[in-house]
N, C-alpha and C positions, 0 to 999 in steps of 0.2 A: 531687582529686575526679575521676571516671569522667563525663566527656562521653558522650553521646548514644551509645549504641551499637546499630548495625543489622544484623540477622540474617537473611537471604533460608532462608525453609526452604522448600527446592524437592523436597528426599529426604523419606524416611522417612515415604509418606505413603499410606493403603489406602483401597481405592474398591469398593465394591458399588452395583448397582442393583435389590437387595433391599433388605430393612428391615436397620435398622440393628443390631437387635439379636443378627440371624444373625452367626454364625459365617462366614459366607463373603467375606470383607472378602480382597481382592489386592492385592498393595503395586502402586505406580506411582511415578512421579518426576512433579512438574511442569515443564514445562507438559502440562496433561493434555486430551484433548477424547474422549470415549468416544464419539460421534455418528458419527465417520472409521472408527470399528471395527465401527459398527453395520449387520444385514443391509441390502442393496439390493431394497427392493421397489418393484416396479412402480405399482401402484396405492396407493400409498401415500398418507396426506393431507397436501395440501402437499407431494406430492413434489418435483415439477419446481422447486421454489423449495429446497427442500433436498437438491438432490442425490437422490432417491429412498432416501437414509440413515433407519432407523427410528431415528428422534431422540427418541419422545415417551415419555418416561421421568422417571423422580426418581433422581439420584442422590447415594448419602454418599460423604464423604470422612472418615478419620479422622486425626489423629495426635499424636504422644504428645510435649510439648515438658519436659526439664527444666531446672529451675530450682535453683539450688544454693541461692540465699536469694533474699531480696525485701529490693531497696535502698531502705530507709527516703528517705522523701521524692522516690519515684519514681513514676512513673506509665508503666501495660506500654499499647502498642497492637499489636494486628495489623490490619496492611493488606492489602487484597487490591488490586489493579492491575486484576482484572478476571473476575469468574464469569460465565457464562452457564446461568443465568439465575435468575431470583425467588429469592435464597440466604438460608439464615436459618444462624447459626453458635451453637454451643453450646460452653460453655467448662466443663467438670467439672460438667454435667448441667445448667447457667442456661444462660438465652438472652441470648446477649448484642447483638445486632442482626442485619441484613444488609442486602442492596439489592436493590433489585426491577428496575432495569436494570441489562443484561448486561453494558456496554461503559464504566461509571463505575466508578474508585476508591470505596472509599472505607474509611475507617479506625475501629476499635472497641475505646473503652475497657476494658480488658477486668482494669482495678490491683485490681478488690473480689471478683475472680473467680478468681484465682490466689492458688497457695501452693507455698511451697517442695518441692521433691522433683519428680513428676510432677504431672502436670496433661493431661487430652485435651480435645482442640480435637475437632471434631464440625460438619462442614459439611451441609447437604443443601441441592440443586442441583436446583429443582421445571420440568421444563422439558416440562407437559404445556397450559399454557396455548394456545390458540389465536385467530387465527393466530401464525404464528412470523415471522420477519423472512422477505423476498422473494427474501433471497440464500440461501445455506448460515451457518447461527448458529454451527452446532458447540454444543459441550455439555459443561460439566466448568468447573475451576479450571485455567483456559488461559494466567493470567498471572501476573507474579511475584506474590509472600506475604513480607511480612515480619515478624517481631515486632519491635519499638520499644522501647528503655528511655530515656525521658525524666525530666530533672528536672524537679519540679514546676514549675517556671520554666522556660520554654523555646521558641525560636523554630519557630515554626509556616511550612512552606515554601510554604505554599498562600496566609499572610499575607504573604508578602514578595513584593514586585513591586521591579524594574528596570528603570525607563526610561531609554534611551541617547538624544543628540543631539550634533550635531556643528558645532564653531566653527570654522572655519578648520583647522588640523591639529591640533586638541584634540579628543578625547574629553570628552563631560561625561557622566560617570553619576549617575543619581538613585537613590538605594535607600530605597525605604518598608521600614523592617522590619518593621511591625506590632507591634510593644511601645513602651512607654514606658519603659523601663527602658535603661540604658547598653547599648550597640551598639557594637563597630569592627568597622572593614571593612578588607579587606588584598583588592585587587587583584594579580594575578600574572602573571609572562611572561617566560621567562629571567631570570629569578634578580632580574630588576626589580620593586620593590613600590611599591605607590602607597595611600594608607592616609587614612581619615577615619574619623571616631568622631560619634555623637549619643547624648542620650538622649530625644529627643524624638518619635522615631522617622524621620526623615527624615536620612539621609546625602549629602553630594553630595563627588564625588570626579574630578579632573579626571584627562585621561593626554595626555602629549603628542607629538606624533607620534603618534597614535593607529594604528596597525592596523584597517582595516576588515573586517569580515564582505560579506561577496557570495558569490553562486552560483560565483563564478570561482575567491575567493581566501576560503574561510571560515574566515575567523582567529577565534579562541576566548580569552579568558582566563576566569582560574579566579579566581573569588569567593569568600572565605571571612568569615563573619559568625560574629562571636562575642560572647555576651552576658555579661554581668557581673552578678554580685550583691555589693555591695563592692568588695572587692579580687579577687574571682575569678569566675574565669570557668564559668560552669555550664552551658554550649550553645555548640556550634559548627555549623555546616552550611557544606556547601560547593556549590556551584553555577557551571556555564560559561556567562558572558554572551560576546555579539558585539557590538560597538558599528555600527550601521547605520542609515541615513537611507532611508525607502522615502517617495516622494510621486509622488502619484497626480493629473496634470495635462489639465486637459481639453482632449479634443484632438489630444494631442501625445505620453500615454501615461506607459508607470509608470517611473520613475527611480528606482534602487538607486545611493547615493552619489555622485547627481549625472550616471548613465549610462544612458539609455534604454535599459532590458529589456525584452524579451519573455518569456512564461511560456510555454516548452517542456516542456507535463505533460502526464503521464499519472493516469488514476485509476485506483485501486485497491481490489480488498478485502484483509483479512487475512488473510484463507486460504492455506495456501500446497503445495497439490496431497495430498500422501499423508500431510501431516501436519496435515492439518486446521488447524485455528487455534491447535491448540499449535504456536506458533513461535517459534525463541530467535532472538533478536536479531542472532547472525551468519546466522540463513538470509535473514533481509533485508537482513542487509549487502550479502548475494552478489545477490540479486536488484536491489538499488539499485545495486550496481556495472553490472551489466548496462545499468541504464537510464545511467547517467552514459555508459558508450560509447558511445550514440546521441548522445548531447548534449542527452539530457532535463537539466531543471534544476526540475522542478518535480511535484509531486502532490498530489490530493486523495483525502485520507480520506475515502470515500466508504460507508457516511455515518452515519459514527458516531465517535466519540471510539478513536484506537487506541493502545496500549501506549507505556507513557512511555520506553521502549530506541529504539522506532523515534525519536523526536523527536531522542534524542539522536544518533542515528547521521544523523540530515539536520542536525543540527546540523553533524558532523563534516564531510558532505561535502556541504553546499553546497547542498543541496536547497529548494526553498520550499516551502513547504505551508500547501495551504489547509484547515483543519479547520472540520466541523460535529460539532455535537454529536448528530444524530438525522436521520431521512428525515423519515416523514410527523409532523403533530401530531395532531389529532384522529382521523384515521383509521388504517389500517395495525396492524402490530404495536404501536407506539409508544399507541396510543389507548387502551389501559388503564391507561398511566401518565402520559398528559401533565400532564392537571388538577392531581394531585397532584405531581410529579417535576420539571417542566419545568425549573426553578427549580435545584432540585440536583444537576441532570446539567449544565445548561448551565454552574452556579457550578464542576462541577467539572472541564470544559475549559477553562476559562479562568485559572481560580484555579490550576490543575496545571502551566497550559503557556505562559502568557501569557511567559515569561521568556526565553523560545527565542525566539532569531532568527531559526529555519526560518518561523517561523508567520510569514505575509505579512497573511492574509485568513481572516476570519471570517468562516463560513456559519454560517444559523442554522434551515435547512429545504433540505428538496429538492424540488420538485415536486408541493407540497402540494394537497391539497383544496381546491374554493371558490376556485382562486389568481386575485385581484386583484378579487374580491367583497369586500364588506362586512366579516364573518365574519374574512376570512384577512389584510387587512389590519391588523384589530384587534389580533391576533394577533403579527401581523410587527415591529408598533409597540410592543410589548410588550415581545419578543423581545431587539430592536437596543437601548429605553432600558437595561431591566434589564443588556445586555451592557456596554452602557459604564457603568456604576459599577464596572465591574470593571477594564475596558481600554479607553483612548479614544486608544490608540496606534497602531490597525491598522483600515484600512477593515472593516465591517460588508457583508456580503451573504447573498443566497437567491437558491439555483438554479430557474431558472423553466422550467418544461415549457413543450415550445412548442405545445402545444393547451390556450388558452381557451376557457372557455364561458359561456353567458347562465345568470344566475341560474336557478336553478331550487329544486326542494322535496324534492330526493332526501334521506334521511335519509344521513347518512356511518356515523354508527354501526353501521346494518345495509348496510353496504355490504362483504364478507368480500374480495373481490383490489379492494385499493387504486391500485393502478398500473395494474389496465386500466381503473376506474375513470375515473382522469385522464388515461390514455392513450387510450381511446375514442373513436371519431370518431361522434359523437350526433345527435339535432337540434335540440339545446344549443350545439355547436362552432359558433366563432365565424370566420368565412370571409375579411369584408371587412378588409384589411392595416390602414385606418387605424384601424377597432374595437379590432385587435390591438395596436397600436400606441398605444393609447390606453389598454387595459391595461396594456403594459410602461410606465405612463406614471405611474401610479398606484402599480405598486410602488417605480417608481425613488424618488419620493419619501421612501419611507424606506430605501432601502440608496444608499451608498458606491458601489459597483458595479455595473451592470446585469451579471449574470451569467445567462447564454444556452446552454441545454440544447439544440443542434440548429440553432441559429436563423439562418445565416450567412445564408442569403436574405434577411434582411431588415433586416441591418446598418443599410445606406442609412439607410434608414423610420426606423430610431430612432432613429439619430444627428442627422436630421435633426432629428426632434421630440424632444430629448433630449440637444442638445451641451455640457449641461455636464458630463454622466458617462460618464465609459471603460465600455468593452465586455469581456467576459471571457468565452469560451468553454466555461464550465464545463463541460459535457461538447459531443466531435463526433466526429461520424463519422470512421471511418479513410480512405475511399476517396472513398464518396461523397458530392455534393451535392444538398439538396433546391432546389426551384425555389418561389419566393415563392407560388403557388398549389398547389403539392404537397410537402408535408415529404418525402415519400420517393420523390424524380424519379429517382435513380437517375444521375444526370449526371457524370460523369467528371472534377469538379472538385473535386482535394482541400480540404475544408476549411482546411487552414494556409496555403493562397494568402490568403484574406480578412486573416491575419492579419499576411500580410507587406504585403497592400496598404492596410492601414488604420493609419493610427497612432491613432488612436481605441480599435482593438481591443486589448488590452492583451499577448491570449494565449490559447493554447488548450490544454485537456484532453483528451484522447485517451481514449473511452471503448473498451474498458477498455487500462490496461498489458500484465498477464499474465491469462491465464484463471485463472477462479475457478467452485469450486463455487456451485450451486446458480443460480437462474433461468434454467434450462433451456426451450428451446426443443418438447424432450418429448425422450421417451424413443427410443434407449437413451445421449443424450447425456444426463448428471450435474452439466453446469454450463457457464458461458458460455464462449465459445470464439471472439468475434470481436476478439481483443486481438495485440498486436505479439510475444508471448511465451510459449510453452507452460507447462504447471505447470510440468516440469521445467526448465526454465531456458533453453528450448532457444529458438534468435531461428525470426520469422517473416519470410517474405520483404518483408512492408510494414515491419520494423523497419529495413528497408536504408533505405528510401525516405525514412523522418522522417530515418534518420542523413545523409542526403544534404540534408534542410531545416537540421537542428540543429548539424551536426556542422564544423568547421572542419579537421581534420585530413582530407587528400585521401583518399580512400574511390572504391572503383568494385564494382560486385556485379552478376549479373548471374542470372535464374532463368527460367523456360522455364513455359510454362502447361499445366496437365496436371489436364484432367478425369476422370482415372481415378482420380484418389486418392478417399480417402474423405469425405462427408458429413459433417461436425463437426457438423451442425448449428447453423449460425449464422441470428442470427437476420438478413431480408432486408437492409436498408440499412447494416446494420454489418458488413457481408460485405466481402468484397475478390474481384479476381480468382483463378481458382484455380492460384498460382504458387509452383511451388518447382525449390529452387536443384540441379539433377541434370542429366544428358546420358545417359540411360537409356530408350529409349523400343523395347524389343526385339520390337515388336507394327508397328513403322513400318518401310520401307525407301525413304527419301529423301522421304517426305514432309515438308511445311514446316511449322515449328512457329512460335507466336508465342514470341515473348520478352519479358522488360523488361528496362532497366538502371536500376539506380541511382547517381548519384554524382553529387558536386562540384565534380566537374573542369569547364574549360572545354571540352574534348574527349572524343573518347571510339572509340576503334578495335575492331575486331575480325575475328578468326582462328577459323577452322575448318577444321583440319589443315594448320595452315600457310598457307591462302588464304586475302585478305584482305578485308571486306568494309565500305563505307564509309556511316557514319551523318552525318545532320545534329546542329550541335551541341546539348545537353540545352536549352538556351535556347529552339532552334525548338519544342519539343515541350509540348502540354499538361503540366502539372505538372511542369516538368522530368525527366518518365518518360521515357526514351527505351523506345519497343517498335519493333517489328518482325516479321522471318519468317526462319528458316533451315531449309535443306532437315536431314534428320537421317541422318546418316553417323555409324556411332559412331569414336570419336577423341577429340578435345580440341578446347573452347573456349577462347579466351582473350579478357580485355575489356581492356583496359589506358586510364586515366586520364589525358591529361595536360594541365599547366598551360604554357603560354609554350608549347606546340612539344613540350616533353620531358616523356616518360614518368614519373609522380609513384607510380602505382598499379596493382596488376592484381590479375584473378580471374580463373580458372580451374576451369571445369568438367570432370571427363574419364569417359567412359564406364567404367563397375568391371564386372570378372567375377566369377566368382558369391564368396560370402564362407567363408575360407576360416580365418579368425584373428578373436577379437576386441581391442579395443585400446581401452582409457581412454586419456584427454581428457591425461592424464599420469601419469610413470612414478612419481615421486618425489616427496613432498612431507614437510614438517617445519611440525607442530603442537606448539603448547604445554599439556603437562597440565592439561585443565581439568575436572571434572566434569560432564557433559552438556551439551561443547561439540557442537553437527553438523556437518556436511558433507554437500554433496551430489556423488556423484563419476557420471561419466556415460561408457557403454562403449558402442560401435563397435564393427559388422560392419564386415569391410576383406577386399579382396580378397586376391591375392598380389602384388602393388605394394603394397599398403598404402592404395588410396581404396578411402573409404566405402561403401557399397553402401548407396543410401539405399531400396531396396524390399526387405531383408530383414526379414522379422518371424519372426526361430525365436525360440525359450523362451531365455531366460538363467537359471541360478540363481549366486547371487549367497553367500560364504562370507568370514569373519573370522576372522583368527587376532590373539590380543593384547590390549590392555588399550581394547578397543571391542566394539560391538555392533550389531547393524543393527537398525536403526528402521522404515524400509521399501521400496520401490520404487514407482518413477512413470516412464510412459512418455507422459507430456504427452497420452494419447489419452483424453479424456475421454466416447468413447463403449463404452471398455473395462469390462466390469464382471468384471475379475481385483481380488483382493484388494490393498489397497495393505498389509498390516501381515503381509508373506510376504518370504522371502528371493528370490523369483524371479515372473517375468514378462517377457511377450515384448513386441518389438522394437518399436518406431512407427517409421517412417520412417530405420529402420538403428541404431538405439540404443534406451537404456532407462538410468535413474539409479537410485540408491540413496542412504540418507540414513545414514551412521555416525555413532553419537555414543562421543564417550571416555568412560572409566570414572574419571579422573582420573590412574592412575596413569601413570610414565614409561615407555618401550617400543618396542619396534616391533610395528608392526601391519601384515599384510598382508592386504589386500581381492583377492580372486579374482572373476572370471570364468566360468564355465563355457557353452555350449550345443553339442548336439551334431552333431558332423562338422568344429568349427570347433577352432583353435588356442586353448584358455584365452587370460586375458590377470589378470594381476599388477600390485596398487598396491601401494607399499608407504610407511609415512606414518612418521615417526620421531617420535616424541610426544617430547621434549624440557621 
């Protein structure tokens, strides 16, 4: 007999945002987001929270699946992982369901609706509802599609839960499989097996010497269940648990296997610069690598339920992650479907992902309406019981805005921008700290976590009135801090100090990781831009700075402040100073510039043309920033690091003349044939030495030769309104990226270069 067999149809798949019945249907591949491609208007509605992208549209998807016969005593499903938005699917002209939230799985019987031969699948994708989510939604079937052949008998993965606990150097696993019917279990790990069977539905399986999972060392084994009828087996699944102990002690902070951790995270959205929120799973790889070099170890899914590939890849490396299922409840985008939905989005975060060892912490709102009235408490209590019938493995939390206010009679429903709503300073805002304090006092009662959106000034205050529950930074500022009577004081005190001086505080989110479309500060910027990482992957100079909190490998950086560049428009208290890392300043003659450095060294030197000049150690200095002033001569900088005496590390600045060549990030690389795997590859203006020239912005066009195609280019400057779905675009800050995906076949491939006056520059990728 034929076990369970799973098909990802990602190809073969045609999209109009016409009526379905026209003839004008264009093939596409998923992941698809047709929003990224749509014009840029100004005045658009809802623009600045969308990117200024004309989103409001309906759109079909078609496509055609065959089937050679229909296996008696089987049952077909298609899943979708994730539409955006209100989808209804049709299967050979019936309707066979959909889901009216964007960011939830979910799966559709679809065994009385098919028949042998062909069969069309018929999506529409209604995404004219208002308002839309506050960030950039995107729009389309942005995440995988499977079809399912199950026997009628057969383990359900949303019904199986795995709970791990730990004896001494035993592993104990618990597996509920959700049937009554015979179960065995086959745990794995070099070639070692460890094996229980039940039919009652509960397994328990011990391992000894266990392997732990952690941020440092995220060891995985591979679970396979397989279900029996008789003598045979008619289901198998397979799944990666982590065997890991997280407890969460007051006081004294959160311990992973026995080791007080901190949560070094960033939040995030899904978006990912020119590819909208179609994103395959190795372009987060690259971008989660990026955060792993700073010595991030942590993220929130901010804030909404994301793709079940990312889960897996923090599984891989080690990531924690705190997921919510939604922002606001009653108000916001969300408030058309809470009443009815709440319920089947939240069952289908936790029932989808509850098995993954990344998942630390459950959020169950952001910032809501009403928060710590009456009304929102009800709510929250609601919220956390219904979560734990699901999972009573992993603290329960809600992220809290840090402006309260006195009850009042506002209707939420006719309330159209929900965030400045609750963001608004009224003559409802609540002032006096022990008020405030009295509110976070009220919600702590029902979460696990007091989790703190901004709130460092007021640690003390609640810890004080409130020492049995740790503190969690759900989102903070990059640079600055507020002052207990002003949220946004502007004060020169990084947030992640609080979290080094408090062992009560557990950890901090860093709002945001990498910029992201949409809640735009206005126009001609298209989305947020106060985060550690450009779209294209490019680091910021405050990412040096965490890497010098988080990072244990010796590190030294060093960047120069320079108010000539451009306005990103950031919004005010999530701003940084304006520094980047160059020695170009051909407007100056010996004027003194300031600097910073970063790093974790216990020292810290530096040269300017060989002259040397003497810093206090990063220790004396507010935030361990070392700054300063050097006059400007062009030549070379150098900072050098070191530990005990001896030189551990160095950086190097050196003035470029003008650019004369370009040059990718690298010459050569060797991929594996995959079908619409991407890449993002990124080219450099270089002088005639070969540095960077980081104030060139000429045009690039950008060509492929091979068994690939370019997908598009992003120049991290998201106040550019050039096309992102173009072979070409100019320079941000001396470069410009593009996204190639394979075609599958084996090959070489050569990605070019072009802008004019300069040397081309040549990738070449050996698909293998």
């Amino acid at each position: 007999m034929m076990y369970r067999v799973e098909t990802k149809i990602m190809d073969g798949w045609e999209f109009t945002l016409k009526k379905p019945e026209d003839q004008n249907f264009k093939p596409v591949k998923l992941p698809h987001d047709w929003a990224i491609h749509a014009p840029i208007i100004r005045d658009m509605r809802q623009g600045k929270d969308q990117g200024f992208r004309d989103r409001w549209e309906i759109g079909w998807y078609r496509r055609n699946i065959r089937l050679e016969a229909i296996k008696e005593d089987y049952v077909y499903q298609l899943q979708f992982d994730g539409v955006y938005e209100n989808s209804t699917v049709w299967v050979n002209g019936q309707e066979v369901g959909g889901q009216k939230y964007g960011y939830s799985r979910f799966t559709l019987d679809i065994t009385d609706f098919i028949h042998a031969g062909d069969n069309q699948i018929l999506v529409k994708v209604d995404n004219t509802s208002f308002p839309a989510d506050r960030w950039y939604s995107g729009a389309g079937i942005y995440r995988t599609v499977k079809l399912l052949e199950l026997y009628k008998h057969h383990l359900n993965l949303e019904d199986i839960q795995v709970k791990t606990a730990i004896q001494g150097d035993t592993g104990v696993i618990t597996i509920m499989t959700g049937v009554s019917s015979l179960v065995k279990a086959c745990i794995s790990v070099d070639n070692v097996h460890y094996t229980g069977e039940s039919d009652n539905g509960m397994i328990c399986i011990e391992i000894p010497n266990v392997q732990l999972w952690s941020p440092e060392q995220p060891h995985l084994y591979q679970l396979e269940l397989s279900l029996y009828e008789g003598d045979a087996i008619v289901d198998t699944v397979g799944l990666r648990i982590g065997v890991r102990e997280i407890n969460m002690v007051a006081g004294k902070g959160m311990f992973i296997n026995g080791r007080m951790t901190k949560v070094k995270g960033l939040c995030i959205h899904q978006d990912a610069g020119c590819l909208g929120i179609a994103v395959p799973p190795e372009i987060w790889r690259e971008r989660l690598t990026k955060f792993k070099e700073i010595g991030c170890n942590a993220v929130r899914t901010a804030h909404h339920i994301f793709a079940a590939e990312f889960l897996d890849i923090c599984d891989e490396m080690g990531f924690l992650v705190y997921e919510e299922p939604f922002d606001k409840w009653t108000g916001g985008a969300y408030r058309r479907y809470f009443e009815t939905e709440w319920k089947r989005d939240l069952d289908c975060m936790v029932k989808r992902d509850r098995n993954h060892p990344c998942i630390f912490m459950w959020g169950v709102g952001n910032e809501v309406e009403n928060q710590a009235q009456a009304s929102m408490l009800k709510l929250l209590k609601m919220l956390k019981e219904h979560l734990l019938t699901m999972d009573d493995t992993r603290p329960v939390t809600y992220a809290m805005n840090p402006h309260f206010k006195y009850e009042s009679k506002v209707d939420i429903s006719k309330v159209i921008d929900i965030q400045k709503f609750v963001d608004e300073v009224d003559d409802t805002e609540i002032y006096d700290l022990d008020e405030r304090v009295e509110r976070v006092r009220r919600i702590a009662e029902h979460v696990d976590v007091i989790s703190c959106n901004y709130q460092e000034p007021w640690y003390p205050a609640i810890h004080k009135a409130i020492p049995d529950k740790l503190i969690l930074g759900s989102e903070t500022f990059q640079y600055f801090k507020g002052h207990p009577d002003q949220m946004m004081n502007f004060s020169e005190e990084v947030p992640w100090m609080d979290v080094e001086k408090y062992d009560y505080v557990i950890g901090g989110m860093l709002w945001t990781g990498i910029d992201y479309l949409g809640e735009s500060m206005g126009y001609p910027s298209k989305g947020w831009t106060g985060s550690l990482f450009w779209t294209n992957h490019e680091r910021k100079p405050m990412s040096w700075l965490y890497q010098s909190y988080w990072s244990e490998e010796p590190m030294v950086y060093m960047a120069v402040m320079d108010y000539s560049l451009q306005d990103e428009g950031v919004k005010e208290h999530w701003d940084a100073p304006r520094y980047a890392s160059h020695w170009d300043f051909p407007q100056f003659n010996k004027a003194v510039i300031p600097y910073m450095i970063a790093t974790n060294c216990e020292e810290v030197t530096i040269e300017l043309n060989g002259k040397q000049f003497y810093v206090k150690k990063p220790s004396s200095y507010p935030n361990r920033m070392i700054t300063g002033y050097l006059p400007y001569t062009p030549g070379t900088v150098t900072v050098r690091g070191l530990i005990n005496g001896k030189e551990v590390c160095q950086y190097t600045l050196k003035t470029a003349g003008p650019a004369v060549r370009l040059g990718f990030d690298i010459k050569e690389i060797n991929l594996e044939a995959s079908e619409g795997y991407e890449k993002l590859f990124t080219v450099r203006a270089k002088d005639s030495e070969g540095i960077p020239v980081f104030r060139e912005s000429a045009k690039v066009v950008f060509s492929v030769t091979g068994p690939a195609e370019l997908v598009g280019v992003d120049n991290g400057d998201l106040c550019s309104s050039e096309p992102y779905d173009n072979n070409e675009m100019h320079m941000y800050h001396g470069c410009v990226s593009t996204v190639t995906r394979l075609t599958g076949e084996k090959g070489l491939i050569v990605l070019s270069a072009v802008s004019e006056g300069m040397y081309p520059a040549h990738l070449v990728i050996n698909v293998i």
